[in-house]
C-alpha positions in Angstrom: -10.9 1.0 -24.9 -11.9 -2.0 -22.7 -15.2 -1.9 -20.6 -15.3 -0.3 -16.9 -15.7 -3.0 -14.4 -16.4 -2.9 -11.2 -16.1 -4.9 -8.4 -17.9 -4.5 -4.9 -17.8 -6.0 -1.7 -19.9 -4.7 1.2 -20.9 -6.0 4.8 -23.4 -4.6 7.0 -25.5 -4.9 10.1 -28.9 -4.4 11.3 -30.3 -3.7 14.8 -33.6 -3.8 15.3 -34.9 -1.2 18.0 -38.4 -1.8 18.8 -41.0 -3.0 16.2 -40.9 0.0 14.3 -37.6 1.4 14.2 -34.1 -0.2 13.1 -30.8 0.9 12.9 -28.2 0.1 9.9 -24.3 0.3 9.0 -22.2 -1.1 6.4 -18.5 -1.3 5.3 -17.7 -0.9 1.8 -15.0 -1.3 -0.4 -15.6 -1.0 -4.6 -12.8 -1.0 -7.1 -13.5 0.3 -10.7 -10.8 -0.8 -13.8 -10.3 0.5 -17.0 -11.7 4.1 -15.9 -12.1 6.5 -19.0 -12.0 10.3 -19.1 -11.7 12.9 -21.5 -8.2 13.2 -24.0 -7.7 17.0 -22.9 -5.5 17.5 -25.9 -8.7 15.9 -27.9 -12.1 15.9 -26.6 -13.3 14.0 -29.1 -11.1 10.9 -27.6 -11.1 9.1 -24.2 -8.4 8.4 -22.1 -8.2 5.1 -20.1 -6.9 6.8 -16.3 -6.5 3.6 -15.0 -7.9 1.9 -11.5 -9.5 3.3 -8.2 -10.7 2.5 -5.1 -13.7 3.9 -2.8 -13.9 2.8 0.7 -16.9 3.8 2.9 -19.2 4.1 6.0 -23.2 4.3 5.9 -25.3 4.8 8.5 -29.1 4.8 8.8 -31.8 5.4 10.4 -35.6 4.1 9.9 -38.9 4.5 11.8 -40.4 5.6 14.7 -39.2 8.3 17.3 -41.9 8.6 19.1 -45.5 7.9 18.6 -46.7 10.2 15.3 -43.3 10.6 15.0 -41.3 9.1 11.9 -38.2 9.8 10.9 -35.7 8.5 7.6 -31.7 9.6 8.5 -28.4 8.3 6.9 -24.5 8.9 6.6 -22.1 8.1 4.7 -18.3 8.6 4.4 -16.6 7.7 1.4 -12.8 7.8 0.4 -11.8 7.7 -3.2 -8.5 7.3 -4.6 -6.8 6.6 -7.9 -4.7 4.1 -7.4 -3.0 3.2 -10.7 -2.3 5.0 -13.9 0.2 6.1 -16.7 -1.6 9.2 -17.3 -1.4 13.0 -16.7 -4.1 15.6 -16.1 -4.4 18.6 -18.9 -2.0 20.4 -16.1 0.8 17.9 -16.4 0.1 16.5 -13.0 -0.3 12.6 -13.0 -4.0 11.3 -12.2 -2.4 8.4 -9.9 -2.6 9.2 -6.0 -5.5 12.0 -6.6 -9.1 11.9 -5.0 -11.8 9.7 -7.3 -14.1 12.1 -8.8 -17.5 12.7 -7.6 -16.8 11.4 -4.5 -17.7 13.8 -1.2 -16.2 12.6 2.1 -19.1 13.5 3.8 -22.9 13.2 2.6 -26.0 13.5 5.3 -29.6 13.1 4.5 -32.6 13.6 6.8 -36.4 13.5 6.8 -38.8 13.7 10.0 -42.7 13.3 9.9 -45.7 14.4 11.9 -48.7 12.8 11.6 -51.8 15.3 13.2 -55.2 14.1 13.9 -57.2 12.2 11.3 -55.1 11.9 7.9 -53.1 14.9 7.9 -49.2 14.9 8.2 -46.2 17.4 7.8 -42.6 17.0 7.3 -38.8 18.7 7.3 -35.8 17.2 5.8 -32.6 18.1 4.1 -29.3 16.5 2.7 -26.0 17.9 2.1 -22.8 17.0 0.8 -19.2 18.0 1.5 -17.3 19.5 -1.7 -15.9 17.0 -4.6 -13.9 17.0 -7.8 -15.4 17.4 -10.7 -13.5 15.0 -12.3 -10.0 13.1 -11.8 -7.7 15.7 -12.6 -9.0 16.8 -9.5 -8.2 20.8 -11.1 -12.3 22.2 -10.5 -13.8 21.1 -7.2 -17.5 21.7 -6.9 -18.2 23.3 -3.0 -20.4 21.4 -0.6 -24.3 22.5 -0.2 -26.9 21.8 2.0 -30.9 22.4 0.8 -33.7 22.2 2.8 -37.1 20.7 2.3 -40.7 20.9 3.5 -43.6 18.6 2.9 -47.6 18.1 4.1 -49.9 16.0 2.7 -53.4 14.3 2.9 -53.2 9.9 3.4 -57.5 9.1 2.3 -59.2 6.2 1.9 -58.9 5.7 -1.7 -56.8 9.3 -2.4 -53.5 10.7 -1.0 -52.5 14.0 -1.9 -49.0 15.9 -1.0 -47.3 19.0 -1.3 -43.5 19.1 -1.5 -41.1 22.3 -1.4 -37.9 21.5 -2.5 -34.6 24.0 -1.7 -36.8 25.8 0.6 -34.2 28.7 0.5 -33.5 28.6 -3.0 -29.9 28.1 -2.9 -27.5 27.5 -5.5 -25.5 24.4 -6.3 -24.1 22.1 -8.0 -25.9 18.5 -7.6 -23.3 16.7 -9.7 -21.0 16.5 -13.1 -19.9 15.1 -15.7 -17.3 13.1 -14.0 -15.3 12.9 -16.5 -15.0 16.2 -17.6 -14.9 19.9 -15.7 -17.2 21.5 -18.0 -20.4 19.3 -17.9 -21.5 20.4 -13.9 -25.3 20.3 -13.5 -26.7 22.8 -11.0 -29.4 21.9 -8.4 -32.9 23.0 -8.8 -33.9 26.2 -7.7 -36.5 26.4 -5.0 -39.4 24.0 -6.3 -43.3 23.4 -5.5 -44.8 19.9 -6.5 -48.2 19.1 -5.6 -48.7 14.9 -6.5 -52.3 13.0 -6.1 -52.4 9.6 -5.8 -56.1 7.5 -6.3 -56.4 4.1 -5.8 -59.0 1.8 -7.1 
């Protein structure tokens, strides 16, 4: 089969707020050719599904709210669609017209910070994503999820140290997939502690 390519052309804009804080959007628009997936009548083989096309919206947000006060936000809405191929799904259903895979309409990130007297700092965050297809068959569709975060850490002289808790309420996900295939979907971690150092000499 011949290579994927892919071909992207994006334009964006940047607004600077104050010094420390700056506003961001782009307009995107990627096409991919020559997309493979899995032969459902042979898994061993790959079928070539053809050519798609993702347009999108991001949004972002970086720097200062207010003083000891930092945030990171962003947004992006994506629309995915097969646009040509001779192929049909493992239902009989063609895979031209359906909804790329992997591709949520809606994804939302987020992370604020508090600095405290001296070094000290704490933090919140999250990001979620609407649901997506597993693949383009567009048969399994993996639900949207939100986790939530919490950090606090130490900024020294010469040594930084932070704590991180991932998926603060343990929930249960899936973070992505195969993409070409409904039976390779990877679940999110489960709630998750990390505790980093960093010295510098």
């Amino acid at each position: 089969l011949k290579p994927t390519q892919t071909v992207n052309k994006e334009a964006g804009v940047k607004l600077d707020l104050s010094a420390r804080a700056s506003l961001t959007a782009a307009l995107f628009d990627m096409t991919q050719s020559n997309i493979q997936v899995a032969d459902p009548a042979n898994t061993n083989f790959s079928l070539p599904v053809g050519r798609q096309r993702t347009r999108g919206l991001e949004l972002g947000f970086m720097g200062e709210l207010a003083p000891g006060w930092d945030a990171i936000a962003g947004y992006a809405n994506m629309r995915g669609k097969i646009e040509d191929s001779t192929e049909r799904t493992s239902a009989g259903t063609p895979f031209e017209g359906n909804t790329a895979a992997l591709t949520p309409r809606h994804t939302f990130n987020a992370w604020i910070k508090r600095r405290l007297d001296g070094r000290f700092w704490i933090a919140a965050g999250g990001r979620a994503e609407s649901g997506r297809y597993a693949s383009p068959d567009d048969l399994v569709t993996l639900p949207g999820y939100g986790v939530l975060q919490l950090g606090a850490g130490y900024d020294g002289a010469k040594v930084d140290v932070t704590v991180t808790v991932r998926d603060l309420l343990d929930r249960v996900y899936f973070v992505s997939a195969h993409g070409g295939a409904n039976d390779y979907n990877m679940p999110g971690a489960p709630r998750t502690v990390l505790v980093s150092a960093r010295y510098r000499f």
